[in-house]
N, C-alpha and C positions, 0 to 999 in steps of 0.2 A: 504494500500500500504506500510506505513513502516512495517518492520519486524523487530527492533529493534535500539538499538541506540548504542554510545560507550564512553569512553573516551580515550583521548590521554595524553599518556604515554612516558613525558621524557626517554628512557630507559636509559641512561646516568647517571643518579640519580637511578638507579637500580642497577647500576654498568652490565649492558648490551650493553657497547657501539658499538661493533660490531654488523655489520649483515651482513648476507649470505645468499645466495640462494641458496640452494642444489640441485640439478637435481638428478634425480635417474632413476635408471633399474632395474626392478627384473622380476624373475623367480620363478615359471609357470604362465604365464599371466591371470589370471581368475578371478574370481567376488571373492573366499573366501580370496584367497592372496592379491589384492587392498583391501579389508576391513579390513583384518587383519592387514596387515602394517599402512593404514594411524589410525586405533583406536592406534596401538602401538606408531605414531608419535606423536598425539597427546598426550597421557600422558606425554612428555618430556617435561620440565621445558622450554626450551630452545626453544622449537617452537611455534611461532605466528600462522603460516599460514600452510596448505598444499591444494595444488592441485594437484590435478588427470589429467594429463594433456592425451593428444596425440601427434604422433611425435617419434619421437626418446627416447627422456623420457616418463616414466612413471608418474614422481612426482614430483613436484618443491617444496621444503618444507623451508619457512622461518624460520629464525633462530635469535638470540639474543645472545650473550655470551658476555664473559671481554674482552676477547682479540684476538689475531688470536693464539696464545698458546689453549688458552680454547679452540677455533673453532676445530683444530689438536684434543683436545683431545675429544670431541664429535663426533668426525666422526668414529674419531678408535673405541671409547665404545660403540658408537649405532648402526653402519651402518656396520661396517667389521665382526659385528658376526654375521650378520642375513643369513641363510642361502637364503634367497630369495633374497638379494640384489646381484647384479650381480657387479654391478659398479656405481658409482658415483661423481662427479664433484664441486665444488663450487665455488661463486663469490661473491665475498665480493661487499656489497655496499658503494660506497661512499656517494651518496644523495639519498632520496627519495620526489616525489612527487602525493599528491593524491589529486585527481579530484570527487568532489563527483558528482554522478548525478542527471542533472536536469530533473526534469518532465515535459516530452513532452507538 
């Protein structure tokens, strides 16, 4: 049943103290552009997480940067040149909290 484990990471001592959630939309909707995008989100320094969601978005992709300057310039270099990204949004975190699950 586990499937791995983790450690947690001050990002703050990273000098990562921000985080954002990025929503996203792209175009042409199909199986090679979601694989293609999220392998390209993932090589970014900067992203924790990504979901393939549904809904109005397409992708929720966690983030880490210095500051909300860094954030600005991570959006502009990754996301406004991608021709499949259509538009996208973000929400800086103030807290987060996680719940691990217990077995039934």
């Amino acid at each position: 049943m586990i499937t791995g484990f983790h450690a947690e990471l001050d990002l703050r001592q990273l000098d990562r103290g921000v985080q954002a959630l990025v929503a996203l939309q792209i175009r042409p909707l199909n199986r090679d552009v979601i694989e293609g995008f999220k392998s390209f989100a993932m090589t970014l320094p900067e992203v924790l997480s990504v979901y393939v969601v549904a809904g109005g978005d397409d992708f929720l992709v966690h983030v880490a940067v210095r500051d909300v300057d860094s954030l600005n310039s991570f959006l502009m270099d990754n996301f406004t040149e991608r021709r499949e990204v259509v538009g996208f949004r973000s929400s800086i975190v103030y807290q987060h909290a996680r719940r691990l699950p217990i077995p039934y």
